[in-house]
C-alpha positions as CSV (number, residue, x, y, z in Angstrom):
1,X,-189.2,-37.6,-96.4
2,X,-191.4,-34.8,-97.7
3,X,-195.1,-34.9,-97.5
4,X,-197.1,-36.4,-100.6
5,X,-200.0,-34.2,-102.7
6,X,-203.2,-34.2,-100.7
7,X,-204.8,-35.8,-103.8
8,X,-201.9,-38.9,-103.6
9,X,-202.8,-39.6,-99.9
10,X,-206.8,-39.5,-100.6
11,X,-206.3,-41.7,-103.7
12,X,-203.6,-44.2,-101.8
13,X,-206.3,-44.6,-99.0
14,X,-208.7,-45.3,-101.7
15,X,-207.2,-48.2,-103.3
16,X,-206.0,-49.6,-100.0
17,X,-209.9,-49.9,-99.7
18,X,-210.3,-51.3,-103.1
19,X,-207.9,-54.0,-103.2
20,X,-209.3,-55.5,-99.6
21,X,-212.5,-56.0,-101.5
22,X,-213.6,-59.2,-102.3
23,X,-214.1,-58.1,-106.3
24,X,-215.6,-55.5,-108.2
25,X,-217.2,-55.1,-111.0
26,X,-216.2,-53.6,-114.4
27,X,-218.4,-50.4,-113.5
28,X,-216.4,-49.9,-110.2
29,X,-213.0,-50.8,-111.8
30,X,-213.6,-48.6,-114.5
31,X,-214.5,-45.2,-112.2
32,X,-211.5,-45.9,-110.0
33,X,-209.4,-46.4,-113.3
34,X,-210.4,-43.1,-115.0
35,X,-209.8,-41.5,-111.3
36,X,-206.2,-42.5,-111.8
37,X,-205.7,-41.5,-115.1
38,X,-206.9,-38.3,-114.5
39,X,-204.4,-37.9,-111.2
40,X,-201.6,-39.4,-113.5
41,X,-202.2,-36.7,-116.4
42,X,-202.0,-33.5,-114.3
43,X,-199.0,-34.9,-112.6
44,X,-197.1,-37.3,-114.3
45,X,-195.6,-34.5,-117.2
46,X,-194.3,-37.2,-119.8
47,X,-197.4,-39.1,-119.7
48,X,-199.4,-36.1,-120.3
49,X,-197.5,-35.4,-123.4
50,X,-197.5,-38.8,-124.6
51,X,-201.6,-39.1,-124.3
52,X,-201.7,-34.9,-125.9
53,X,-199.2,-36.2,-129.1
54,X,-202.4,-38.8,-129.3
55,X,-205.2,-36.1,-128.9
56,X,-206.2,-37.9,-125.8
57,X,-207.5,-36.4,-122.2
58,X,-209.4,-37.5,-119.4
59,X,-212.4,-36.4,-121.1
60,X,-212.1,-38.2,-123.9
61,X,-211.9,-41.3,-121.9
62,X,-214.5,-43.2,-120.8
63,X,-212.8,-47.0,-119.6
64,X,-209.7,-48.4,-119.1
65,X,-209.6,-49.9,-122.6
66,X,-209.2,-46.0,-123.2
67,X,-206.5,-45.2,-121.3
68,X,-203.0,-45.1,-123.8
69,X,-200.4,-48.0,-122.8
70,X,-196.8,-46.5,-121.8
71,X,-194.4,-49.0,-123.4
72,X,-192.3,-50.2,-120.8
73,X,-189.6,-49.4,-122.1
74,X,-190.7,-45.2,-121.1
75,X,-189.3,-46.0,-117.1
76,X,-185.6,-46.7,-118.7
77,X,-186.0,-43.1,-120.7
78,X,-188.4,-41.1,-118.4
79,X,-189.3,-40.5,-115.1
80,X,-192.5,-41.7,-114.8
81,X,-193.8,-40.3,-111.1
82,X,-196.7,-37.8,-110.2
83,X,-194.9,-37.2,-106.8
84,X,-191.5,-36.2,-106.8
85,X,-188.6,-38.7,-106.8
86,X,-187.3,-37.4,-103.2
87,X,-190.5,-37.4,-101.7
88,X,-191.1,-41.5,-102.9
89,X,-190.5,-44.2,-100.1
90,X,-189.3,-46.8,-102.4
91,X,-187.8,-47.3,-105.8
92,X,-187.5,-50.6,-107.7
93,X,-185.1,-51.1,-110.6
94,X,-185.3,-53.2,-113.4
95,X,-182.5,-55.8,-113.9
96,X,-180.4,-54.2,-116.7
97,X,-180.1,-57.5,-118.7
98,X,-181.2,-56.0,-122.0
99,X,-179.6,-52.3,-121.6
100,X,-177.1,-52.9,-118.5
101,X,-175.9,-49.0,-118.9
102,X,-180.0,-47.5,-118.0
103,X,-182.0,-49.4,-115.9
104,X,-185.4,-48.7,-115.4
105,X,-187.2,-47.6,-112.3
106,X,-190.3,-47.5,-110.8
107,X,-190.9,-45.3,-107.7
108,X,-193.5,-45.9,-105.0
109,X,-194.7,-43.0,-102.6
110,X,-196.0,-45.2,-100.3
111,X,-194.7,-49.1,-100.5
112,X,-198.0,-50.2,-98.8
113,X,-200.0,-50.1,-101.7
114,X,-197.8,-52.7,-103.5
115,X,-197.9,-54.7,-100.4
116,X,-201.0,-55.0,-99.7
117,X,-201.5,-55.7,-103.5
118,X,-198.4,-58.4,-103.5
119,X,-200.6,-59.9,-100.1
120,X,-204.0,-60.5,-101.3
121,X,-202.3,-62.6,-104.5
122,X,-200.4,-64.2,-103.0
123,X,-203.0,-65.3,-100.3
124,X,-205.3,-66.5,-102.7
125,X,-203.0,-68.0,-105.5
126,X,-200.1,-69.6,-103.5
127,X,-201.4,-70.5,-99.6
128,X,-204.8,-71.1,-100.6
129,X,-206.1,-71.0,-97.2
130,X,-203.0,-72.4,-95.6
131,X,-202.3,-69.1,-92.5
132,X,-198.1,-70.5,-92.4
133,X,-195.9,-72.4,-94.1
134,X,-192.4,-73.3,-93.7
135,X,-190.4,-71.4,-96.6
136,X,-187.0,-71.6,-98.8
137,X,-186.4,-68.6,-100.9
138,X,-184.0,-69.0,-103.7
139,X,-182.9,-65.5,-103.8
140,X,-181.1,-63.3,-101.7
141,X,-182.9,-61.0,-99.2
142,X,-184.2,-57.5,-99.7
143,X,-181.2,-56.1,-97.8
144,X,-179.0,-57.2,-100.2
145,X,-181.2,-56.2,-103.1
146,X,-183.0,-52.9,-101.9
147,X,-184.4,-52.2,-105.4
148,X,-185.0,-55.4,-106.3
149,X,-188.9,-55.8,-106.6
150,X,-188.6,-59.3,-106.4
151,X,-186.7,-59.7,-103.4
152,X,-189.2,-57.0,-101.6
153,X,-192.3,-59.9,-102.7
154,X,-190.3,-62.9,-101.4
155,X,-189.6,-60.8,-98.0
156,X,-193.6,-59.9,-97.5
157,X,-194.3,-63.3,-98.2
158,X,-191.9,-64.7,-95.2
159,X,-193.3,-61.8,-93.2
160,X,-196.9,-62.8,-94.1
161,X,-197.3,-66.2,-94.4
162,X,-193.9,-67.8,-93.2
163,X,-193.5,-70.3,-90.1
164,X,-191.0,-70.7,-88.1
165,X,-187.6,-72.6,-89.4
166,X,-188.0,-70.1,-92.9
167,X,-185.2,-69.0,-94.6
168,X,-182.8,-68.0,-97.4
169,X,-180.2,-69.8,-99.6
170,X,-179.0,-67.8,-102.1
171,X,-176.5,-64.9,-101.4
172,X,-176.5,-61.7,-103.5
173,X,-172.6,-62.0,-104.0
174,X,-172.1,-65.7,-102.4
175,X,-174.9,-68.0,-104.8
176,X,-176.7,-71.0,-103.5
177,X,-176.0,-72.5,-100.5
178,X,-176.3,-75.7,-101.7
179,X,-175.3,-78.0,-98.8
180,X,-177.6,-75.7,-96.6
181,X,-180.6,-76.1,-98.5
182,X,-180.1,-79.4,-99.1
183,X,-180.0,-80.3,-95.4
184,X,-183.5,-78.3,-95.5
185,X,-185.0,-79.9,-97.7
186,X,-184.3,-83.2,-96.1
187,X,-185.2,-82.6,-92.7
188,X,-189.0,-81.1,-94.7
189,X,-189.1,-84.2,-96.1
190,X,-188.3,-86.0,-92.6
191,X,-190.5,-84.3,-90.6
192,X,-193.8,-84.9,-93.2
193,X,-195.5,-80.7,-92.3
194,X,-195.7,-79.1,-95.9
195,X,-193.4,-76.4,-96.7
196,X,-193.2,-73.9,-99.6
197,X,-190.0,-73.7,-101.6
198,X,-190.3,-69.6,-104.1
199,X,-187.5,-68.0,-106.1
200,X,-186.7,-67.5,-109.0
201,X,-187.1,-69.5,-111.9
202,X,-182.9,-69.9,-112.6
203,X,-182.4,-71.2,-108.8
204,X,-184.8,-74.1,-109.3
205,X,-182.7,-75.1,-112.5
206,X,-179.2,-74.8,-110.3
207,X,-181.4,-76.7,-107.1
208,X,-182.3,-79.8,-109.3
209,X,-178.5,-79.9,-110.9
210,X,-177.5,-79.9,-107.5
211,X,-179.6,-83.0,-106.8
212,X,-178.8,-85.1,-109.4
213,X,-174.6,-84.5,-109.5
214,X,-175.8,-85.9,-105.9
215,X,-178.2,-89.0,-107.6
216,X,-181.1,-87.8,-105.0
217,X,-184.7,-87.5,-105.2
218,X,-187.0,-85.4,-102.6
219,X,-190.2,-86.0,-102.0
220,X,-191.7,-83.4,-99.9
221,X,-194.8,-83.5,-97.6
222,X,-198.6,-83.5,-99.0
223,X,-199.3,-80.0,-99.2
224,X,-196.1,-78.6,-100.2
225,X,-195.8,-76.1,-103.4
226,X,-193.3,-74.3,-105.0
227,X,-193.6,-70.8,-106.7
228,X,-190.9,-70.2,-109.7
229,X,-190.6,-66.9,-110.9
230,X,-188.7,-64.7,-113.5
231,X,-186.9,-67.4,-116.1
232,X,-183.1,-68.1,-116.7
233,X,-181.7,-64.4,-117.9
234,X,-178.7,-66.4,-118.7
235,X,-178.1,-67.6,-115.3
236,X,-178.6,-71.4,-115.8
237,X,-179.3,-73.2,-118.8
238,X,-182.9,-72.9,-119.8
239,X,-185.2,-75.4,-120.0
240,X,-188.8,-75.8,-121.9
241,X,-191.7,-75.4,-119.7
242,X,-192.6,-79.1,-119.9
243,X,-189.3,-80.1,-119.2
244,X,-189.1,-77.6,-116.4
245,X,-191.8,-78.8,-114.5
246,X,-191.3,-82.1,-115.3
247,X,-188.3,-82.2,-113.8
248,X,-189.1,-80.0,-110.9
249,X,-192.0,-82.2,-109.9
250,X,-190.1,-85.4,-110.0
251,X,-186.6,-83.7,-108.2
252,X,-189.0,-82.6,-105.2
253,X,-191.7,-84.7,-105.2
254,X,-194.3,-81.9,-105.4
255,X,-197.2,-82.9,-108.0
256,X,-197.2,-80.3,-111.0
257,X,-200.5,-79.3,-109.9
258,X,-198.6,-77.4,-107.3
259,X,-195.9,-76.2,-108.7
260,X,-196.8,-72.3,-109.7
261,X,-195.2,-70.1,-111.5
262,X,-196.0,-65.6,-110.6
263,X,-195.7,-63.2,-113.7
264,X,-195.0,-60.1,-112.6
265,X,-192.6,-56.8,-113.5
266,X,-190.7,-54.3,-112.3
267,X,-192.9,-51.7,-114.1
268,X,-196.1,-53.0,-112.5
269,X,-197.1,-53.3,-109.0
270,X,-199.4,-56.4,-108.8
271,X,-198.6,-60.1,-110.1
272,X,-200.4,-62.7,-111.8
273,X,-200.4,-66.6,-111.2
274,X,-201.7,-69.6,-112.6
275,X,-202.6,-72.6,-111.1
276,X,-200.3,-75.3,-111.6
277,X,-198.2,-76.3,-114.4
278,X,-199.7,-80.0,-114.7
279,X,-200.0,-78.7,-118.6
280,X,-198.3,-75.9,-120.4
281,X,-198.4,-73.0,-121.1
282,X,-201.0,-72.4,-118.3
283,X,-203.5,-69.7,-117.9
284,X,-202.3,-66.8,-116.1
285,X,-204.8,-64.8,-113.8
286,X,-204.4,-61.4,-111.8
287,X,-206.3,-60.2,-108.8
288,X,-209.4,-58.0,-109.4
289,X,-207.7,-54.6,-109.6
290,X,-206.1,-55.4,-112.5
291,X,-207.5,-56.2,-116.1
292,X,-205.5,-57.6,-119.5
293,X,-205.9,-57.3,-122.8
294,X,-204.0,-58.8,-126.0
295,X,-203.5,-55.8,-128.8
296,X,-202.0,-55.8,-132.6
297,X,-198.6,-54.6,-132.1
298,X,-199.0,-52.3,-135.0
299,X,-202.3,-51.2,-134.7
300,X,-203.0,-51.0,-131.4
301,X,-206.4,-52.5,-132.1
302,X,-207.2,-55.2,-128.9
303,X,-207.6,-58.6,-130.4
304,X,-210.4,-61.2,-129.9
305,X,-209.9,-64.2,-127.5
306,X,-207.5,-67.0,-129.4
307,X,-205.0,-64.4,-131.8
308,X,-201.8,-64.2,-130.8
309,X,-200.7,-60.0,-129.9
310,X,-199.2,-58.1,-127.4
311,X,-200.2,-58.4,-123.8
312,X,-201.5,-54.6,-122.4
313,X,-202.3,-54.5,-118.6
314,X,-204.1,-52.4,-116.3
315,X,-203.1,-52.1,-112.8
316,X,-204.4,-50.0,-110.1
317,X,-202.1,-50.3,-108.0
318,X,-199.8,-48.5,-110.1
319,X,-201.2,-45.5,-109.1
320,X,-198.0,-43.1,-109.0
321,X,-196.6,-43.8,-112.8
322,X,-198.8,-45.4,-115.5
323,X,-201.7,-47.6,-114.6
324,X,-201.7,-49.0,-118.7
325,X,-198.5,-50.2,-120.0
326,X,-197.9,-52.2,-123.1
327,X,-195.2,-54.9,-122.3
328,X,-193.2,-57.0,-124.5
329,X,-194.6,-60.1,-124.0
330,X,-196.5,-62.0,-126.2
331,X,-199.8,-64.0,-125.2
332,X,-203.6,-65.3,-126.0
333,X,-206.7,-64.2,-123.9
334,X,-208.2,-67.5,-122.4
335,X,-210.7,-68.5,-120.0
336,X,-210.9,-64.8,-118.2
337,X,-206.7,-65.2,-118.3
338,X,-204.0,-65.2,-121.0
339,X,-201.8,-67.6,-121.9
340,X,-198.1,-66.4,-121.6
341,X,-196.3,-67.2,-125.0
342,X,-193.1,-65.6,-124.8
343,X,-191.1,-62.3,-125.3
344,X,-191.8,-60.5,-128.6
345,X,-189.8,-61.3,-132.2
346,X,-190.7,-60.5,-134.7
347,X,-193.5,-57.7,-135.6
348,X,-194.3,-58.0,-132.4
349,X,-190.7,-56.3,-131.4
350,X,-191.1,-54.1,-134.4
351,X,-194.6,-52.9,-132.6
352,X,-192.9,-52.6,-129.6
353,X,-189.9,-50.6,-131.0
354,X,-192.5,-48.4,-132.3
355,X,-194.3,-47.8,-129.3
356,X,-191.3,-46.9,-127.9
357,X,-190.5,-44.2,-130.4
358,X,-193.6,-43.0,-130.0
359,X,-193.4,-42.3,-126.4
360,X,-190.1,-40.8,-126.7
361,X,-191.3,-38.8,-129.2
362,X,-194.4,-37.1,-127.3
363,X,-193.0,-37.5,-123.9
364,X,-190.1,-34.9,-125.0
365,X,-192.2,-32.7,-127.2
């Protein structure tokens, strides 16, 4: 693998400094932000034209509410990478479910900058100040999903925080193991030590069919939680987030309280987290290296706390493509969070079609 930039190894070090912090305040996120930005406009050549076609440059920036959002759409129609592809450790594909012929990709330099990003969440969102737990993972492992971003998350956290007796039960080509995890579950539930049961949001829907073709009920151990993930993406029938958790809580026995759900995407690399779905939709919270913001999807403009627009992040850790992307969700800011609303219809997809464009429009000019 060839050797990265000088700047790229002094800036990875860097954040692996920052994101082991406790916190930081705006001042500190901001300097570290516009540090990045500058890094990502000498080298990354389609986001430099896509901030010129707006007239903007590092100088004319001074926070991270400054810095342009890349739809993400741009990593399906542009390689967006200051270090070349071949000299990248990892790369992480979208799942194709909207445009199966170009998926989009996301390459990593050095993979320990997301990890040590996807660790600190996770330790403070989903253990909680538990060291090990016993864990299920409804989705197939990373070796049968290299580029699957997901799957790399759900191995670290095994690696990190699983116990002994961990596993998986879902197969890349063979689907749930029903009868397996079943037998798991059962002998959790048997031997009263809290476990952890994560994947994606789909395999919790096919688990709790499973269980009631079966008439059964868990109820697993005090302490026990379950991370969902990702939705349906026509892989199960879908379910409304009450009746998703309702369900879930009553099939398993784990109080909603404890039942959490991880928004996250290929085109970032950090995730966010609530806590608990007792009520819906809940408040959704990242880690202190990255920052959110609602915008008009027309405009642009950032919208006050309570109007409906498109969610905008800014993520450090995305240090090698775009730390600012514009997504196609829709969402509210609330109590230092955002509520999570749904994917855009609407003027909201107009906006984002238009973003799109955009991009396309400076990144080849």
């Amino acid at each position: 693998m060839s050797p990265l930039m000088p700047a790229t190894e002094a800036l990875i070090a860097k954040l692996l400094g920052f994101i082991a912090q406790d916190g930081c305040d705006e001042a500190g996120f901001d300097a570290l932000a516009l540090e990045l930005f500058a890094h990502q406009y000498a080298h990354n050549e389609p986001l430099r034209r896509f901030c010129q076609r707006r007239g903007i440059t590092p100088r004319r920036v001074r926070g991270w509410r400054d810095i342009p959002a890349v739809p993400i759409s741009a990593f399906k129609d542009a390689t967006l990478s200051c270090e070349p592809t071949a000299a990248c450790e990892r790369v992480f594909m979208t799942s194709g479910t909207t445009r199966p012929e170009l998926r989009g990709r996301h390459w990593h330099p050095r993979i320990a900058v997301w990890d040590a990003s996807m660790r600190g969440g996770f330790a403070r969102h989903v253990m909680q100040g538990t060291a090990r737990l016993p864990m299920a993972i409804l989705f197939p492992p990373e070796d049968e999903l290299r580029n699957s971003s997901l799957a790399r998350y759900l191995a670290q956290a095994v690696r990190e925080f699983g116990a002994a007796g961990s596993g998986w039960f879902v197969g890349a080509d063979t689907g749930m193991d029903r009868e397996r995890l079943l037998a798991w579950l059962r002998q959790a539930q048997q031997a009263g030590d809290p476990v952890a049961v994560l994947g994606a949001s789909f395999s919790f829907v096919h688990l709790m069919d499973a269980l009631a073709a079966r008439g059964e009920a868990l109820r697993l151990p005090p302490g026990s939680r379950l991370l969902d993930t990702g939705g349906y993406k026509g892989q199960s029938r879908e379910l409304p987030l009450e009746d998703f958790y309702g369900s879930l809580s009553a099939a398993l026995g784990v109080p909603r309280e404890r039942c959490i759900n991880m928004y996250g995407m290929t085109e970032l690399s950090s995730q966010f987290y609530d806590a608990g779905n007792a009520a819906v939709p809940s408040v959704k919270r990242g880690p202190h290296w990255v920052r959110s913001r609602v915008v008009d999807p027309l405009t642009g403009r950032e919208l006050p706390a309570g109007e409906r627009g498109l969610l905008v992040h800014c993520d450090l850790a995305s240090f090698n493509s775009s730390t600012t992307l514009l997504t196609e969700d829709v969402g509210v800011q609330q109590d230092g969070g955002f509520l999570l609303l749904g994917r855009a219809q609407g003027a909201q997809a107009q906006g984002c079609s238009l973003a799109a464009e955009e991009f396309l429009q400076g990144a080849s000019a």
